[in-house]
C-alpha positions as CSV (number, residue, x, y, z in Angstrom):
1,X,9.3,6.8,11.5
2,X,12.1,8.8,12.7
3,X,10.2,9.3,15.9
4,X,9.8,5.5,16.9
5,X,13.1,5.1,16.2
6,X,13.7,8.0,19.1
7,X,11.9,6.5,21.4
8,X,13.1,2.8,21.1
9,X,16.5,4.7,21.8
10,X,15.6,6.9,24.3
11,X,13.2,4.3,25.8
12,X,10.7,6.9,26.3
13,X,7.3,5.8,24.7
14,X,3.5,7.9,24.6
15,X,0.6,5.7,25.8
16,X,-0.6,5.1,22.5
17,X,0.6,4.9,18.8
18,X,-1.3,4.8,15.5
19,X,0.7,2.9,12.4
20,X,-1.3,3.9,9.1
21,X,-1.1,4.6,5.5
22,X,-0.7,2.3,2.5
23,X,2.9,1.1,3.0
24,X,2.2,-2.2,4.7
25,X,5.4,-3.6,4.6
26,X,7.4,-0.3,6.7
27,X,4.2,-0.3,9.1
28,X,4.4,-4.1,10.3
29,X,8.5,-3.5,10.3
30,X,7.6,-0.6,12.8
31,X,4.9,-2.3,14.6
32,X,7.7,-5.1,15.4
33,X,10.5,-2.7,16.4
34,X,8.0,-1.5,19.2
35,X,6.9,-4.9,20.1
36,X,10.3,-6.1,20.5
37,X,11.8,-2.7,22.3
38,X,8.0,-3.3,25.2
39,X,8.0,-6.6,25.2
40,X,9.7,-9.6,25.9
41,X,9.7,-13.1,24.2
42,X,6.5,-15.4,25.4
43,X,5.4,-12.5,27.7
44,X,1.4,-13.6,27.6
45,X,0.4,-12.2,30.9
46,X,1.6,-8.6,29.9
47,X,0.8,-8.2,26.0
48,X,-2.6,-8.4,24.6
49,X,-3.5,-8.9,20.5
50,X,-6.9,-7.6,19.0
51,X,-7.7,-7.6,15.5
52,X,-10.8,-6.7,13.6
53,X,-13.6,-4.9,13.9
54,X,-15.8,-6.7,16.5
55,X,-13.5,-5.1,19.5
56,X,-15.3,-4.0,22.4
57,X,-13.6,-0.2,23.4
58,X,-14.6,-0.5,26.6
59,X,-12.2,-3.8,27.1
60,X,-9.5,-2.0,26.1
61,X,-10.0,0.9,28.4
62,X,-10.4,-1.7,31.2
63,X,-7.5,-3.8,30.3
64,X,-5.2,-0.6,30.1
65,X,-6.1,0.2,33.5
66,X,-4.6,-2.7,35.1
67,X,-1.1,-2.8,36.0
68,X,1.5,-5.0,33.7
69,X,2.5,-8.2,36.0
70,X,6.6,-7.9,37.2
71,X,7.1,-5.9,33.8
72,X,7.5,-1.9,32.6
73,X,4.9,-1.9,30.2
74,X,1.5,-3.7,29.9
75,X,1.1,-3.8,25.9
76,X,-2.0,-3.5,23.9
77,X,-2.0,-4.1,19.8
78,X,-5.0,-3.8,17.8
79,X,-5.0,-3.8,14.1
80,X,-8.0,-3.6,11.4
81,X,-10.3,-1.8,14.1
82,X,-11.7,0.5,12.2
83,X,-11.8,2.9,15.1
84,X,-9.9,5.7,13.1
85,X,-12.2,5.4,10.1
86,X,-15.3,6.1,11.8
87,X,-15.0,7.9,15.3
88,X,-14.9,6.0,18.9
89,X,-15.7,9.0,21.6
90,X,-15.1,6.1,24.2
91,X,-11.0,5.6,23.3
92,X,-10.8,9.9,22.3
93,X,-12.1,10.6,25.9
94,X,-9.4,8.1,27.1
95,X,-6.5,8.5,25.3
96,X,-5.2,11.7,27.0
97,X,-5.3,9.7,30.3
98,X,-3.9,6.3,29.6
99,X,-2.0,4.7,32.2
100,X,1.6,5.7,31.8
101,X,2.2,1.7,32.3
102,X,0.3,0.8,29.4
103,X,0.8,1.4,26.1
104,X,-1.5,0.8,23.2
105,X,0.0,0.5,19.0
106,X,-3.3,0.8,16.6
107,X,-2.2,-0.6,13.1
108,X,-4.5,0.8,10.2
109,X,-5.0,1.3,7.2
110,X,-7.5,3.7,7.1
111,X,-8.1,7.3,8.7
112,X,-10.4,10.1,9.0
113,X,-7.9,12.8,10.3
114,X,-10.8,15.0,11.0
115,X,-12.2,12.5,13.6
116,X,-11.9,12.9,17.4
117,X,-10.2,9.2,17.4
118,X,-7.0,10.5,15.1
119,X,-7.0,14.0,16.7
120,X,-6.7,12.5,20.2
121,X,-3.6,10.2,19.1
122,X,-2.2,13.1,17.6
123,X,-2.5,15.1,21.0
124,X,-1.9,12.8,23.1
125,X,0.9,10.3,21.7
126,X,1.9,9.7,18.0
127,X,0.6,9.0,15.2
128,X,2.3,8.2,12.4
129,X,2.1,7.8,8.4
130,X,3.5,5.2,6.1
131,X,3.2,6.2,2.7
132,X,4.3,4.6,-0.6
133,X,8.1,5.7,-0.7
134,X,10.2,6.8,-3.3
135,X,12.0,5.1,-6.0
136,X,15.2,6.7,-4.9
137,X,14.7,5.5,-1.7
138,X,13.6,1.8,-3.0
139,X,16.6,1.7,-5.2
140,X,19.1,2.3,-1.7
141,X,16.7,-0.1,0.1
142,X,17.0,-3.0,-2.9
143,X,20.9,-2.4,-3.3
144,X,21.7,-2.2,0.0
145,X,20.3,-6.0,0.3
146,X,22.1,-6.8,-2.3
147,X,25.4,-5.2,-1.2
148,X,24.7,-7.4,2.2
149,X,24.7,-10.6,0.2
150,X,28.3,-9.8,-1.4
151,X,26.6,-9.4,-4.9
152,X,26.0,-6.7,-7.6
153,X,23.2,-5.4,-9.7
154,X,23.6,-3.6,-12.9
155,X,21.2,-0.5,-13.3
156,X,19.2,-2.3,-16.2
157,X,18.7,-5.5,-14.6
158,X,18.0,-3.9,-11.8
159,X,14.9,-1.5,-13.6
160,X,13.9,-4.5,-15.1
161,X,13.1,-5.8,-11.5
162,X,11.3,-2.8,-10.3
163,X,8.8,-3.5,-13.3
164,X,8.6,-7.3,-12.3
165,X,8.0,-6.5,-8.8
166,X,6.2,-2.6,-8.6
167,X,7.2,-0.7,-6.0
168,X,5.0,-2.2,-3.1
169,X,8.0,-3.3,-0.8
170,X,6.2,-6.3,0.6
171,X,6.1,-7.6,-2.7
172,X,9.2,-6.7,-3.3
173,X,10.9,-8.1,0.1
174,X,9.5,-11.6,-1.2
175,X,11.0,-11.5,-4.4
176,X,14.2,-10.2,-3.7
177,X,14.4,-13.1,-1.2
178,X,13.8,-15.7,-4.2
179,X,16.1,-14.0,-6.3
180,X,19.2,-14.2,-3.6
181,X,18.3,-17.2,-2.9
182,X,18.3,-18.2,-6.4
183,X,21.9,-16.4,-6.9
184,X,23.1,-18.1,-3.9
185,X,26.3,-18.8,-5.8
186,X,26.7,-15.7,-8.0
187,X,28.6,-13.1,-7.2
188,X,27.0,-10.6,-10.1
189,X,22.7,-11.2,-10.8
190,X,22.0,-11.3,-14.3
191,X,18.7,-10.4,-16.6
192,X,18.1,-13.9,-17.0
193,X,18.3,-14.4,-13.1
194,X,15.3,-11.9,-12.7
195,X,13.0,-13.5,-15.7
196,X,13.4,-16.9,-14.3
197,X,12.2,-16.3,-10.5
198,X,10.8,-13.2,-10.3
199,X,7.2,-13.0,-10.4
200,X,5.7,-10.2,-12.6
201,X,2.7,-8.2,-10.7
202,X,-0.3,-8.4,-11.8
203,X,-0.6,-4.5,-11.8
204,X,2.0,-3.8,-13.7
205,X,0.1,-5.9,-16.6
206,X,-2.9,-3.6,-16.0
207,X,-0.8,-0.6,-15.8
208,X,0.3,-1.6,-19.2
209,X,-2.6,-2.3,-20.7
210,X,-4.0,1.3,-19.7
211,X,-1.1,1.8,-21.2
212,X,-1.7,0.9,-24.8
213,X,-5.3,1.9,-24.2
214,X,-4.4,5.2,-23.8
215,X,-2.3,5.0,-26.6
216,X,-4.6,3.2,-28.8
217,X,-2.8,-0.2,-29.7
218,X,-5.7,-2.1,-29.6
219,X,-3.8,-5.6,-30.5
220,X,-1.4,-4.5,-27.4
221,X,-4.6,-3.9,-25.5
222,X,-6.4,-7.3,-25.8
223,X,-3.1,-9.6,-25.8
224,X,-2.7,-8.3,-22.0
225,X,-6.4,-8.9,-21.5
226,X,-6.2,-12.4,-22.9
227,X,-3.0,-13.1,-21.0
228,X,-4.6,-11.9,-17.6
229,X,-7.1,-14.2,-18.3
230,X,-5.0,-17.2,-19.2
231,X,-3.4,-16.6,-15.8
232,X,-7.5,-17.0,-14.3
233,X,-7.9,-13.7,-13.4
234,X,-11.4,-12.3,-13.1
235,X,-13.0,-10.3,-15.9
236,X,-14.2,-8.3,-13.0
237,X,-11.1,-7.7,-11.1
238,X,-9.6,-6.8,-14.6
239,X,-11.9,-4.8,-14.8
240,X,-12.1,-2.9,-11.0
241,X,-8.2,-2.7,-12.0
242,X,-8.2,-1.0,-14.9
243,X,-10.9,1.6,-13.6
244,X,-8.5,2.4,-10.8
245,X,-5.7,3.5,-13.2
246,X,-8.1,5.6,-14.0
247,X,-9.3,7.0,-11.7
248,X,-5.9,8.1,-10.3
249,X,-4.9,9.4,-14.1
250,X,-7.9,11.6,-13.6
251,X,-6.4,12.5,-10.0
252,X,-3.5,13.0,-11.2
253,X,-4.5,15.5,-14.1
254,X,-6.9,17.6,-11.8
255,X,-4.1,17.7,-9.3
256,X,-1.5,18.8,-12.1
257,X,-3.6,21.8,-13.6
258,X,-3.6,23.0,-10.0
259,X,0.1,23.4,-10.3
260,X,0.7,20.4,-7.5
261,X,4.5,19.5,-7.6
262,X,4.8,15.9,-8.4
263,X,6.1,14.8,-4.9
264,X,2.7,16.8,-3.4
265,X,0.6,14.5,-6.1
266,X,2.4,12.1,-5.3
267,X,1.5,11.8,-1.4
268,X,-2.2,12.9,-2.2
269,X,-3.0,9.7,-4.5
270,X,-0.8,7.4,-2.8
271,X,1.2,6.2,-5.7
272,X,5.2,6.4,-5.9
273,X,6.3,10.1,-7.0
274,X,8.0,8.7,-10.0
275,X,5.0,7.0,-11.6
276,X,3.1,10.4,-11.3
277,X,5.2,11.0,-14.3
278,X,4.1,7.7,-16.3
279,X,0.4,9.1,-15.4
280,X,0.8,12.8,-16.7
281,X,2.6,11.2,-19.9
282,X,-0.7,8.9,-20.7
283,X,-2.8,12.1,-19.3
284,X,-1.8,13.6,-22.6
285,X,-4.1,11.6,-24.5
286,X,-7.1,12.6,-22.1
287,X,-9.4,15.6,-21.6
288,X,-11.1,15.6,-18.3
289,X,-14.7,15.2,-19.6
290,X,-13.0,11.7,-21.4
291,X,-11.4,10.2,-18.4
292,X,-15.0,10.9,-16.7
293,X,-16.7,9.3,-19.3
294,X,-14.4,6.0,-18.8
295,X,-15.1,6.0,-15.6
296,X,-18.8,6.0,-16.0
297,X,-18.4,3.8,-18.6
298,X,-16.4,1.0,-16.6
299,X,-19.4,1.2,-14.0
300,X,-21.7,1.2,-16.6
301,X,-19.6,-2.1,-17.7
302,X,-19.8,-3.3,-14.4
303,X,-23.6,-2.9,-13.7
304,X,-24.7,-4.9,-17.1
305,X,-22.7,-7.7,-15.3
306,X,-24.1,-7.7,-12.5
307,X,-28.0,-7.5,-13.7
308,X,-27.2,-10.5,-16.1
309,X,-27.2,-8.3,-19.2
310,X,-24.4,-9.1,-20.6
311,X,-21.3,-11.7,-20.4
312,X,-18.1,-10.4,-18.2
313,X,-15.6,-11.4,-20.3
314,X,-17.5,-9.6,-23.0
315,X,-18.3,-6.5,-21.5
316,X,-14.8,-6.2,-20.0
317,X,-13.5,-6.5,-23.9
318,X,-15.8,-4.0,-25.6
319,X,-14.7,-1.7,-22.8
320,X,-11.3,-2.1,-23.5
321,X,-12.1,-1.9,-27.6
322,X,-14.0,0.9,-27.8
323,X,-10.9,3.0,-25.6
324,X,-8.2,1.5,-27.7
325,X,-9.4,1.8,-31.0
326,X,-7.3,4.6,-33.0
327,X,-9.1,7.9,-32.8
C-alpha cells in the first residue's frame, strides 16, 4: 500500500498493478486512489472497465497498444478475471513490454503466486496484498472517524461494536456510517447507541455458536441455531459456516504446534491476528483427529441433504447436538 501511495506522489506508475487478498474494502479504496491520480472525470475515450471472467486477453493486449487520446495515460481495469488464479501465458508474455502509456490495475481476489500471470506482475510492475488487518490498526481507523466527527467512544462501547460489526472493514465502514449518523447530535456514543443501529454479523453468531459447541453448552448451541433461522438463514449456509470455523480452528492448531507466531498464523489463514487467540483458546477442547472428524462429519451432513436422505434443518441440528453435548 505504501508503494501506491509513492507513486500517486511521485507520479511515477508501472504498466500494470495487481490489487488482491481478502480485504475488499482497502483494495477498492486503492483501486480508486489510482483511478483518480490516471484519470480524469468522464474521461471515456481514455479508460477502459472489464469485469469477469469471459475477457478476451488478446483485447487487452490490443487495446494497451494504442495510444491514450490528448491524455498521459490510457487506463485499463479489470476485476474478477480470474487470470491470476489459473495462468494466461498471453498477458505473462506481455506484461514486461506494456506500453509505458498504458497502464493496466487487475483487482482480485484470488492468486496462484506460483503462476507465470502473478510472477510477471511481480517483475514487471507491482503487485500488491490486502490482508485482513489488525485490530490495533482497526481500533485507530474506527476512532480516528470518530475523532473527525467531534465525538467520543468509550473502550467498552467501543469492543461491543467490533463484536456487532467483525472486523471486515467494509462492514464496518457501513455501520459506522449509521451509527454517526444516528449520533448526529451527540457529542459522546453510548451502548445503547450501538444496540439500536448497529447490525450484528451474521458470523459473529456462528462464531459463537462454535463457540458453545466447543464448549459444550448445548442449550447455548441450538438457541443460536434457532435464532439464525428465525432471521431465514439457510440450514445449509449455517451449516457451510459453521464447517469453516472449523476448518480454520484446525488451521490454526496445526499451524500452532509448528511454533507459528500468531501474527504469521494470522496472515496464513486470513483471519485478524487477534482472533487467532479466540481459536487456540476453543482449540483446547480439540485433538486433531476430532476437528477432522467434524469436518467429515459436517460433509457427511451435507451430502444426506443433498441425496434427499434426510431433512436440512435436521441434519444441521443433530450436527450441532452430537458436538455440543457434555463429554
Amino acid at each position: 500500500m505504501k508503494t501506491i501511495d509513492l507513486n500517486i506522489k511521485e507520479k511515477k506508475f508501472p504498466g500494470v498493478y495487481l490489487l488482491y487478498g481478502e480485504e475488499v474494502y482497502l483494495k477498492r479504496q486503492y483501486r480508486d486512489k489510482l483511478l483518480a491520480a490516471l484519470t480524469l472525470p468522464g474521461d471515456t475515450m481514455n479508460f477502459s472497465a472489464y469485469q469477469g471472467k469471459d475477457i478476451n486477453p488478446g483485447e487487452l493486449i490490443d487495446l494497451a497498444e494504442t495510444l491514450p487520446f490528448f491524455a498521459e495515460k490510457r487506463v485499463i481495469l479489470v476485476e474478477d478475471s480470474g487470470f491470476f488464479k489459473t495462468t494466461c501465458d498471453a498477458l505473462a508474455e506481455y506484461f514486461p513490454q506494456v506500453n509505458e502509456t498504458t497502464c493496466f490495475i487487475f483487482v482480485e481476489s484470488e492468486v496462484d503466486k506460483r503462476g507465470r500471470t502473478y510472477k510477471a506482475v511481480k517483475k514487471s510492475g507491482s503487485a500488491v496484498e490486502f490482508i485482513p488487518q489488525t485490530e490495533s490498526v482497526l481500533t485507530r481507523w474506527v476512532l480516528g472517524r470518530i475523532k473527525r466527527e467531534n465525538k467520543n467512544i468509550t473502550q467498552p462501547v467501543l469492543s461491543m461494536f467490533f463484536e456487532r460489526t467483525g472486523f471486515d472493514m467494509s462492514n464496518m465502514d457501513r455501520e459506522l456510517e449509521k451509527l454517526l449518523c444516528y449520533t448526529l447530535k451527540k457529542d459522546v456514543i453510548e451502548a445503547e447507541d450501538v444496540k439500536a443501529v448497529v447490525t450484528e454479523k451474521i458470523s459473529n453468531k456462528i462464531f459463537d455458536m462454535v463457540d458453545a459447541i466447543s464448549a459444550h453448552n448445548q442449550k447455548k448451541a441450538l438457541d443460536l441455531y434457532y435464532d439464525l433461522l428465525t432471521l431465514k438463514e439457510a440450514p445449509m449456509r449455517i451449516l457451510f459456516l459453521i464447517t469453516r470455523q472449523f476448518r480454520i480452528l484446525a488451521e490454526v492448531k496445526e499451524l500452532t504446534g509448528k511454533g507459528y507466531p500468531r501474527s504469521e498464523i494470522a496472515k496464513k489463514v486470513g483471519v485478524p491476528e487477534f482472533a487467532v487467540g479466540k481459536y487456540q483458546n476453543q482449540n483446547r477442547n480439540y485433538t486433531k483427529d476430532k476437528l477432522i472428524q467434524v469436518l467429515k462429519d459436517g460433509a457427511a451432513a451435507e451430502e444426506d441433504v443433498k441425496t434427499g436422505k434426510m431433512n436440512e434443518k435436521i441434519a444441521v441440528e443433530i450436527f450441532i447436538v452430537k458436538y455440543s453435548k457434555a463429554s
